[in-house]
C-alpha positions in Angstrom: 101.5 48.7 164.3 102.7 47.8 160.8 105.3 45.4 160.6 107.3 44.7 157.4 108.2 41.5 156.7 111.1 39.9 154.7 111.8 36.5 153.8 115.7 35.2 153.7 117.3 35.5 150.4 117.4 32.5 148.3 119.8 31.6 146.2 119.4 29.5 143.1 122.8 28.3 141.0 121.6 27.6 137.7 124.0 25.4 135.5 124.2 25.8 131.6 122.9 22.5 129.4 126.1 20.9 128.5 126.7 20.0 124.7 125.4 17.3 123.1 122.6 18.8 121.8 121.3 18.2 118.1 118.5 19.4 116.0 116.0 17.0 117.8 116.2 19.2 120.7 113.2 21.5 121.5 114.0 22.5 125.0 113.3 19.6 127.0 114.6 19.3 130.6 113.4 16.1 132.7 111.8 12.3 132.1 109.9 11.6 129.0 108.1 9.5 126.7 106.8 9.3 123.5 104.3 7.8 121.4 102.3 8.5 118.4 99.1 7.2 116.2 98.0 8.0 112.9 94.5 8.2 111.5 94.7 5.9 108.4 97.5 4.8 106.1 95.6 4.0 103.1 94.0 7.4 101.8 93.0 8.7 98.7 95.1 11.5 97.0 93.7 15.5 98.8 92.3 13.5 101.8 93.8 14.6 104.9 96.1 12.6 107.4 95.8 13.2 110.9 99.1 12.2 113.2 98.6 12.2 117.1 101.6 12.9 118.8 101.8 12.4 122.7 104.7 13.8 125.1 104.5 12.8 128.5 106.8 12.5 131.4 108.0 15.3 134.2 109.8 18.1 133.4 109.4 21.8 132.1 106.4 20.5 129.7 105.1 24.2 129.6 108.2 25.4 127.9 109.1 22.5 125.4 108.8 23.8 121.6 106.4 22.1 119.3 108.5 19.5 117.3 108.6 19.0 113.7 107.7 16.4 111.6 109.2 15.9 108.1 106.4 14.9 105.6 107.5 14.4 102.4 107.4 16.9 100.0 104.3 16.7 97.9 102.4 17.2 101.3 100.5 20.5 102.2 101.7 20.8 106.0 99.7 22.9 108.2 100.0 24.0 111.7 99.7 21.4 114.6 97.0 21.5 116.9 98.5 21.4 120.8 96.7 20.5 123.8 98.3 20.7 127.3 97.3 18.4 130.2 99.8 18.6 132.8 99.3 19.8 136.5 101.9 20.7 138.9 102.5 18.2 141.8 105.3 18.5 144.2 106.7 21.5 142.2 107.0 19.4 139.2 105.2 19.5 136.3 103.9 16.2 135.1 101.4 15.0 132.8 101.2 15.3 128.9 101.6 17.4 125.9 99.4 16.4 122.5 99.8 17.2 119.3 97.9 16.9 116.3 99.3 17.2 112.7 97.6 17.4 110.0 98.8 17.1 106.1 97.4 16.3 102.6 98.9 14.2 99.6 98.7 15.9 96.7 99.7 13.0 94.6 99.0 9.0 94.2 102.1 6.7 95.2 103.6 5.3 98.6 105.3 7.8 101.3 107.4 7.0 104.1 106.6 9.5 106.9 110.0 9.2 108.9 110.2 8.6 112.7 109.9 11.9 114.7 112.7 12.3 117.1 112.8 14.1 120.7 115.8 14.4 122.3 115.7 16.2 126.2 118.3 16.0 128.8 117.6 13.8 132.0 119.0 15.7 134.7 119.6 12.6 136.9 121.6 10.8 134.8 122.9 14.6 133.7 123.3 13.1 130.2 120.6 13.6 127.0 118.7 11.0 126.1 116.8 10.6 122.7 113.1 8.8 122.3 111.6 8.4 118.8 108.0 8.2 117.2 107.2 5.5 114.9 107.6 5.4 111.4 104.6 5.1 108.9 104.2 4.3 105.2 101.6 5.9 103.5 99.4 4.5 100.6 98.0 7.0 99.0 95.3 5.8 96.0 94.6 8.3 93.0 92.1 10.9 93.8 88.7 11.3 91.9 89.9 13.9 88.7 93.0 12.3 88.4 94.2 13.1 91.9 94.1 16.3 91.4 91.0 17.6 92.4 90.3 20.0 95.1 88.5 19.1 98.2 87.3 20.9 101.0 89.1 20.4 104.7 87.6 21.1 108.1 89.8 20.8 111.2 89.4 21.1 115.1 89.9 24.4 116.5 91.2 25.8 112.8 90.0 27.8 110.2 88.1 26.3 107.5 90.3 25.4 104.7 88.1 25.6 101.6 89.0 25.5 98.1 92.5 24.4 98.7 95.2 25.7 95.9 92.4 27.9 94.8 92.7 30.3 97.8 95.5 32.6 96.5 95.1 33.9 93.0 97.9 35.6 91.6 97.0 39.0 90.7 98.8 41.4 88.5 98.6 45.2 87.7 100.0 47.2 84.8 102.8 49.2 85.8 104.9 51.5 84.2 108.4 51.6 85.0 110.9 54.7 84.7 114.2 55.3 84.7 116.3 56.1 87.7 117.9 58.8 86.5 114.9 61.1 85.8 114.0 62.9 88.9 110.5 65.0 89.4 112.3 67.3 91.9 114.3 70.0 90.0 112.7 69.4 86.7 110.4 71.7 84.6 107.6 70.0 85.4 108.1 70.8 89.1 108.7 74.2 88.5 105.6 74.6 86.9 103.5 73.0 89.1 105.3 75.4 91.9 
């Protein structure tokens, strides 16, 4: 004989985040820390500057956004690198979230590279809670060329970045342009070629 069976309804009261939330937010709902490392601060100008970035704690690590870092602006800032090691264990996720930027000077002189911040809200204290990265200042010596010579980048699990600022040419065509107040439809010439 088949039987269908049902299981009781559950009911699940979800409450909304309250404010308090500022830019530093990326989504983060639980217990965490974080710490970061950075491959060198002494580099040569077009050498590339790796930052390691890890999240860890308990909490809804899967759906936390990647959070930003603001290098200074004569840096060429390319996407971060994210590798997810968390497991679920009593129908929490725990474990960590790593992230590794990556950025080149363009230019000789000394950068600060300012604290990352991550804010998340602890729902046992039901109150958000901010933990920082630390800050780094950046030597950066002149480049062979004047510090402005191109160099070749390879990174893990990205495409090859070669020739950088030599990758996108600006291309131009000749182009005539005509007035908006001649129109083809109408005209003699369409007429003729009807």
């Amino acid at each position: 004989v088949k039987r269908e069976l049902t299981t009781r309804n559950i009911k699940i009261n979800v409450k909304p985040l309250p404010q308090g939330k500022t830019d530093s937010f990326y989504g983060g709902v639980g217990d965490f820390n974080i710490s970061s490392t950075i491959n060198s601060t002494d580099v040569t100008a077009n050498d590339a500057v790796t930052i390691r970035v890890i999240l860890s704690g308990t909490g809804n690590l899967k759906l936390i956004k990647t959070p930003e870092i603001k290098f200074p602006q004569d840096f060429d800032i390319y996407d971060p690198k994210v590798e997810n090691k968390y497991s679920i264990k009593g129908g929490r996720q725990t474990g960590n979230k790593v992230y590794e930027y990556l950025a080149i000077p363009r230019h000789a002189g000394q950068y600060t590279i300012p604290a990352m911040e991550f804010q998340y809200f602890d729902p046992k204290s039901g109150s958000y809670k901010t933990v920082k990265t630390d800050e780094y200042t950046l030597n950066v010596a002149k480049g062979q060329g004047g510090g402005e010579s191109q160099t070749s980048v390879s990174y893990v699990n990205k495409e090859d970045l070669k020739f950088v600022g030599q990758d996108v040419r600006f291309h131009s065509t000749p182009s005539v342009l005509k007035s908006t107040d001649v129109q083809f439809f109408g005209s003699f010439l369409f007429y003729l070629c009807l």
